[in-house]
Each structure stands twice: as C-alpha cells, then as structure tokens.
N, C-alpha and C positions, 0 to 999 in steps of 0.2 A: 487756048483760052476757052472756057467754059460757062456757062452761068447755070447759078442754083436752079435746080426743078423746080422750088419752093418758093425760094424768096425771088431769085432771079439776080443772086447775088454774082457779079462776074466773078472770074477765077480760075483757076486751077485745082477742080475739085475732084475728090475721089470718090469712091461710092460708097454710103452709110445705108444699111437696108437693104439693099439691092436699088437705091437710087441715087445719081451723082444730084450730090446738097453742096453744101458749105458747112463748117464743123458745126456752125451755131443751128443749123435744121438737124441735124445729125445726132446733135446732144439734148436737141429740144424733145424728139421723137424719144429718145433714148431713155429720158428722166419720166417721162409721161407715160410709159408703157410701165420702166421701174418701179415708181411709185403709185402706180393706179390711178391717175388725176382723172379728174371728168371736168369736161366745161362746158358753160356755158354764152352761145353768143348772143350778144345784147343789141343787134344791128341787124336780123332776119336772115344769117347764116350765109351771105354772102360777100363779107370781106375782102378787101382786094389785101392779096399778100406780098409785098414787096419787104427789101433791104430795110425802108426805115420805119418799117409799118409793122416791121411781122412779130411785135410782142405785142400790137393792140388789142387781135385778136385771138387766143390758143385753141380756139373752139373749132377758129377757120384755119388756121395756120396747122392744125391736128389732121383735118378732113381734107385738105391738101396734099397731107406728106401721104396718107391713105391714098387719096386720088392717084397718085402720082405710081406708086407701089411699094411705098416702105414698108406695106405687112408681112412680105414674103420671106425676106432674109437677112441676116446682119454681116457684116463686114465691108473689107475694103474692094469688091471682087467686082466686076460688072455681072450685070444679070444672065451672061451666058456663062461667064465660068460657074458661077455660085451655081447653077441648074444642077450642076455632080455632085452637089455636098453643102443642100443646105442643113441651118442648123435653125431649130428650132426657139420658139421664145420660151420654150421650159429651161431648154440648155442657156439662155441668156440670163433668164432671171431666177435660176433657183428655185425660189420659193411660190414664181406664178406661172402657171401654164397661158395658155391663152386659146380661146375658141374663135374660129375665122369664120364666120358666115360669108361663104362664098357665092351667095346672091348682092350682098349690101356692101363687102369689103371688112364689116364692120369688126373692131377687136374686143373681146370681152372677155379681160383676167377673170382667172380662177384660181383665188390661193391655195394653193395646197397644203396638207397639213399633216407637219413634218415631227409631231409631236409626240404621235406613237412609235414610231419608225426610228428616232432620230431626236430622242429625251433629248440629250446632252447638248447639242448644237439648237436647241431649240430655245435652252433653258440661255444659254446665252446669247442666241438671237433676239432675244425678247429684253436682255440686258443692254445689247448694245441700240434697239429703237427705243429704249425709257431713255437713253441716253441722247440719243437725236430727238424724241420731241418735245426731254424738257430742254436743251437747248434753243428748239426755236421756238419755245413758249418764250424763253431770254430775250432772245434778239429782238423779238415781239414786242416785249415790255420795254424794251433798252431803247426802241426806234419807235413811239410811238406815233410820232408825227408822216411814217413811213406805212404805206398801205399794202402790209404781204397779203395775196400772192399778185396784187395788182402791179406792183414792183418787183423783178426778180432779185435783184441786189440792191447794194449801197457800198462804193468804196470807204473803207473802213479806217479811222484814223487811228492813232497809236494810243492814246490814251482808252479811246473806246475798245479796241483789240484788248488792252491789258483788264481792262474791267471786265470782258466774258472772258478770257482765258481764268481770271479767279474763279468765275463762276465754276468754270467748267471743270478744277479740279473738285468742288465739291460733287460735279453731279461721275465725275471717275470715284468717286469716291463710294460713292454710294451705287452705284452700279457693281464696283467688285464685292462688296458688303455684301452683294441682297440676291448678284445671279452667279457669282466667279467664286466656284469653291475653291479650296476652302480659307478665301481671305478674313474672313469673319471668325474666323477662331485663333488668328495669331495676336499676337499684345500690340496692343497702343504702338508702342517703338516701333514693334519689326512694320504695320504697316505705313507707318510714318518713310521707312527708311523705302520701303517698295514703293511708293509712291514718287517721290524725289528719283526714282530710275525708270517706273514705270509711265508718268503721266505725258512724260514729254514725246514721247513715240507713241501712244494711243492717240495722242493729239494729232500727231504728225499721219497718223493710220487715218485717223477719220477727214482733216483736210485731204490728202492725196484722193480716197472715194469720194468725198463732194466734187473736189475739182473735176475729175476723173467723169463725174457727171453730167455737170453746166459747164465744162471749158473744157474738153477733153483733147482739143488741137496742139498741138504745140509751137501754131503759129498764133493761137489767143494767149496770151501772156497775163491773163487774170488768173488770180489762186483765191481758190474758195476759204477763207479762214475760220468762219463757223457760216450756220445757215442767213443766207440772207446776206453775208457782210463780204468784200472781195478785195485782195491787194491785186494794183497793177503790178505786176512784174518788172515791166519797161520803166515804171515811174516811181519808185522805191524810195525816194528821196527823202520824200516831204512824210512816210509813214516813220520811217526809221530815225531820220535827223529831227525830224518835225520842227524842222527851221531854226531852232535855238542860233541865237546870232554868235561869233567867236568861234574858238575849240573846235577850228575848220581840221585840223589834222585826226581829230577824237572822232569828227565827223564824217573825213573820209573811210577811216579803215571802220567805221560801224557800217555805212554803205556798201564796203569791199563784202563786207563777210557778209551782212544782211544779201545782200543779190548772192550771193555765191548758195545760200540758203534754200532764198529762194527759186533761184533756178534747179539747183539739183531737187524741189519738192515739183517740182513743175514736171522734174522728168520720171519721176518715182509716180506722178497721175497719172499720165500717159504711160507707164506701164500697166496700171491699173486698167485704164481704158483697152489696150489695145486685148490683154486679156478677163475681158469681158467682168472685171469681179462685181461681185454682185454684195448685198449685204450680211448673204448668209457664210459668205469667203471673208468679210470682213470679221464677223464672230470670231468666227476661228481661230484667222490672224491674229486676234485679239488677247485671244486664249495663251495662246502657243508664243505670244512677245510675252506675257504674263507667267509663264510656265519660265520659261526661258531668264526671267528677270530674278524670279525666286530664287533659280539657281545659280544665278552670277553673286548673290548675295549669302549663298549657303543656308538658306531657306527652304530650299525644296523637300517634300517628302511625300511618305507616300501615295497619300490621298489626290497631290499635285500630279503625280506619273500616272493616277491611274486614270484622272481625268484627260490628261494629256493625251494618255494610248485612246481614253474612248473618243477624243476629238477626231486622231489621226483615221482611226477606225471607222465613227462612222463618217464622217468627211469621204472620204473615199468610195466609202461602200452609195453612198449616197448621188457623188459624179458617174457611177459605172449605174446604179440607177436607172437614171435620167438621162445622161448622153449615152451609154452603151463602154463596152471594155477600153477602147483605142483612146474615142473623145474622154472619158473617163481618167483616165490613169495620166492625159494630157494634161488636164483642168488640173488633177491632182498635183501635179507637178511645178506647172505654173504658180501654184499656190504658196509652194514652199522656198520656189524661186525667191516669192517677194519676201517672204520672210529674213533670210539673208539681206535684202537689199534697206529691208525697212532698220534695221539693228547695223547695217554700214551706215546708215546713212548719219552717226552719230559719231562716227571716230572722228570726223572732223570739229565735231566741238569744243 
C-alpha cells in the first residue's frame, strides 16, 4: 500500500511521470502539459493538496506534481528504471515541445509548427480542434448554470447526451466539408450515406482520446462522452433506461449491450492512454477511418489515396522526427494498431 505523492491518495499506485500518483494526478498533470492550461491561485499559492481537495486548487495541485518531479519523464516505470530511456515531452505531445528551467523546475510549452513540414496533417489537425472547440462552446451553452473550468465535469443524462450527439453530427459535418479532402466535392447523397458509417466511429475516436485524458485508469470507470459531460461506467443504469417505469425486459437487454458498450470504449481509452496518443495521432486516425469508410462504400478515389499515402507518409516521417528511427517506427505502429481496433469495435452492433 502506497499513497499519492500529490494528493496523498492511499493505494496501490504506479508511477505517472516519473512519480508514484493516483490515475487522477496522473491524468491531471497529463491534460495540463497537453493542453497548455495555465492557472491561477486565488489563495497566495499555498494550498493544502489532499484526496478531497485537489481540484480546489490547479494552480497548487500543478506546482505540487512539479515539486514532487513529474517534469522529468512519463510512464509507468520508477525513476531508476526510466533513468535508461527517458522520453521526452515532444515525444508525448506531438505538437509541443517543452522547455525545463532547471533552476525553477518550471515547464514552458513551445508549439511547434508543423505546417510547413507536415501540410497535410496540419491541415487536419486544425480540423479535428475546430471540431473540439466548437463542441465545448456546446457543452458551455448546454450547461449554463455549470462554471467550466471551475467544474471539470457533469454526469451526463440521456436526454442531454442525445441533444450534443445531434450537435456534434453537424460540427462532423462541417469539419469534413472544410478540412477532409475531398468530402466537399461528392453529392448531397454520397455524403449523406458516408456520414451514417462515418460519424459514429469519429465519435467513438474522439470519446476514447478525452477519456484517455481525464479518466485514463481503468480502475476510474468514468467515460468522457463529449467535453465537460461523463457517463459512470459502474452506474449505466439510470443513463440508458432513464427509469422509464415497465418494459423491465426492453430494459434489461438495453443495459446488457449499453455496459458491454460501454466497457469495451473504456478499454479502447486505455489503449489510447497507455500509447501516449496525442491529438495530432487523433487527426490521422481520423483520416484513415474516413479513407477507410469511402472505400467500404465504393467511394474512394483517387484524390482519397493520395491523401491517404500523404497521411501515412508524413505521420511517419514526422515520429522518426521527433522520437528518432526505433521510438519512431514504434509510435508508427501503435497507431495503426488502433486503427483496426477503433473499426472492430463495431462488429458487435
């Protein structure tokens, strides 16, 4: 038995950064480095961080997991194994390097920019965050009586899931339109009929990397289902049946498959998480389910392959980069792994 460095959570924890946390300091540090967040504390930067405390403050709870030495390295390794191989936060985030002031500890992203180097995955890089921030512009407007980011979630009800799920085919919609060639030139029909194959695995693509985010354990049985909104996993009940009184047998086998659902996306995160994907491997994936769907439909041509060759291309060219040949060709792989898993995850519908 162990307790968090961070919160002081007890446990049986493994090491996230090169420091034994708890998954929830682990994903905390994880999403903050990710996304670039900056805080600040409202209390003279001396918070006390414990179990039931440590979302009061991110500011303190950040300069903690630093304190402590989460800048150094990522995985599950203690900090004498990781000593022979560690990996970088360019190698973790793609798209952000990070500078270490090794007087202060301090971490300070530097995006990089992948634009000239690396059009193509740029050009749908930029497609898939139009796509995450008019979402949480959604959740925003949908939750108004909710204060993001002062609140990180809200379990999510059925009725409310269904009203952003329509949302969100229009903002899939307009995402392949404007960054995913060349959707914008097929007829009304065809992308009527790609959408109806396409939207429900882009969906399922972008839950898995949020979860993979904020819940990345697969002993926290929350699922991210858009920004802000989370189903329990263990508690599935009341989203799926949403208590309708009667039609207990209609109710059970919605629950049977709802949890069966849900747990296999829980475990398709957690693949996510353990190889490290980032947003710029979400793109891609994005691409290449989207490439992939054309052709299940007898759609695909050639503008589609050549896009496809320049994803695979520079994707590639772009992990040997920044991690080197071995880490490289690894990432690579990994990547394509999930591919297959994200397009299985469908035969059971």
């Amino acid at each position: 038995m162990s307790s968090c460095v961070v919160c002081g959570k007890p446990g049986q924890h493994n090491y996230h950064f090169g420091a034994r946390t708890c998954g929830a300091c682990g994903a905390f540090f994880r999403r903050t480095i990710a996304e670039q967040r900056v805080y600040q504390c409202r209390k003279g930067k001396n918070c006390d961080i414990k179990k039931d405390s440590r979302s009061s403050c991110r500011a303190c709870r950040l300069q903690k997991c630093v304190d402590v030495g989460m800048f150094k390295t990522q995985g599950s390794k203690s900090p004498a194994q990781e000593s022979s191989n560690l990996v970088s936060y360019t190698n973790l985030l793609s798209t952000t390097s990070i500078n270490e002031d090794s007087k202060s500890g301090l971490i300070t992203p530097t995006i990089v920019d992948i634009s000239i180097n690396y059009p193509t995955l740029h050009q749908l890089l930029t497609g898939v965050r139009t796509f995450l921030s008019s979402q949480k512009s959604l959740v925003t407007l949908e939750n108004k009586a909710v204060k993001f980011p002062d609140k990180e979630y809200v379990f999510v009800k059925k009725h409310e899931y269904d009203v952003m799920e329509r949302h969100c085919i229009i903002l899939i919609f307009s995402m392949l339109n404007d960054f995913f060639e060349p959707f914008k030139m097929y007829s009304q029909e065809d992308k009527i009929q790609i959408m109806k194959n396409y939207a429900v695995k882009f969906n399922t693509l972008m839950k898995s990397y949020l979860t993979s985010m904020y819940f990345p354990s697969m002993e926290d049985k929350k699922w991210m289902t858009h920004y802000g909104q989370v189903i329990d996993t263990e508690d599935s009940y009341h989203f799926i049946c949403n208590h309708v009184k009667g039609e207990f047998a209609r109710k059970t086998r919605s629950k049977t498959l709802g949890q069966s659902l849900l747990n296999h996306s829980k475990r398709l995160a957690y693949q996510f998480f353990l190889k490290n994907i980032t947003e710029i491997d979400v793109a891609a994936l994005a691409y290449i389910v989207f490439s992939l769907e054309t052709e299940k439909l007898s759609l695909g041509n050639e503008h589609i392959e050549k896009m496809k060759n320049l994803v695979f291309e520079e994707l590639s060219g772009y992990y040997i980069s920044t991690m080197g040949n071995q880490q490289g060709i690894l990432k690579y792989s990994n990547v394509l792994y999930l591919v297959d898993r994200i397009m299985a995850s469908f035969v059971m519908l």
